[in-house]
C-alpha positions in Angstrom: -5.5 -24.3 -3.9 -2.3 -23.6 -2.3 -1.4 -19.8 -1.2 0.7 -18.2 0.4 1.1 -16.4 4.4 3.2 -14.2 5.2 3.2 -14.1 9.1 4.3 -10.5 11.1 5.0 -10.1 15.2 2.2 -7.5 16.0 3.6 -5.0 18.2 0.8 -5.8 20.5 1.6 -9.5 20.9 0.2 -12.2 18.4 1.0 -12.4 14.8 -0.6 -10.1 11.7 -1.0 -12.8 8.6 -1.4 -11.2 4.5 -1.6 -13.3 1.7 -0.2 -11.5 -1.3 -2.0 -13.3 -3.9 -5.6 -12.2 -2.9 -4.3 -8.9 -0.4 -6.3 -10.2 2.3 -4.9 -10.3 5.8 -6.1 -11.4 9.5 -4.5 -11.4 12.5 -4.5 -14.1 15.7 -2.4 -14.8 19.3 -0.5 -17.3 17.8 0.6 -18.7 14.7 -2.4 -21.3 14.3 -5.0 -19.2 14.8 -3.2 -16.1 12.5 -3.2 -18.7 9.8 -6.6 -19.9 10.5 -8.5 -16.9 10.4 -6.1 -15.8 7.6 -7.6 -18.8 5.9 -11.2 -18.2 6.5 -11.1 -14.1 5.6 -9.6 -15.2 2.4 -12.1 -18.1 1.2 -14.4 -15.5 1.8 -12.6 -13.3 -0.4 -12.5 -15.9 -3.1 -16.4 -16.6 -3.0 -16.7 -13.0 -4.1 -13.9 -12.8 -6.2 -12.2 -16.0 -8.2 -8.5 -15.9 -7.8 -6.7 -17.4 -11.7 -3.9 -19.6 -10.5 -0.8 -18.5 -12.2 1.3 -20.9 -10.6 3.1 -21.2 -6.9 4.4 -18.1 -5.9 8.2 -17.5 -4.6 9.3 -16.2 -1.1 12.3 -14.7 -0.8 14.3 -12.4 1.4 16.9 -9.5 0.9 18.7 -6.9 2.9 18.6 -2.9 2.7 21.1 -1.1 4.4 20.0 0.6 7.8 20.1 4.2 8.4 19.6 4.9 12.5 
């Protein structure tokens, strides 16, 4: 099953990882190992609660304007 992560700098160092599909999210020191545990927390998620495929799911990005 192919998901998606969505990877985040952590104030604190490392990287905080979500996956949107399922809502789940992990963190890790680096990219590997945010996507790793990302991986694991989310297979557990699945064993509890079956995820229907609807189809891959799109990434995109846009821009909001910034008020200082």
């Amino acid at each position: 099953m192919l998901l998606t992560a969505v990877l985040i700098p952590a104030k604190e160092g490392g990287f905080v990882a979500y996956n949107p599909e399922t809502g789940t999210t992990s963190q890790g020191e680096s990219v590997p190992e945010a996507i790793g545990n990302l991986r694991e927390a989310t297979e557990l998620y699945l064993e509890e609660f079956p995820l229907e495929q609807t189809g891959q799911a799109l990434l995109t990005t846009f821009e909001v304007a910034a008020h200082a």
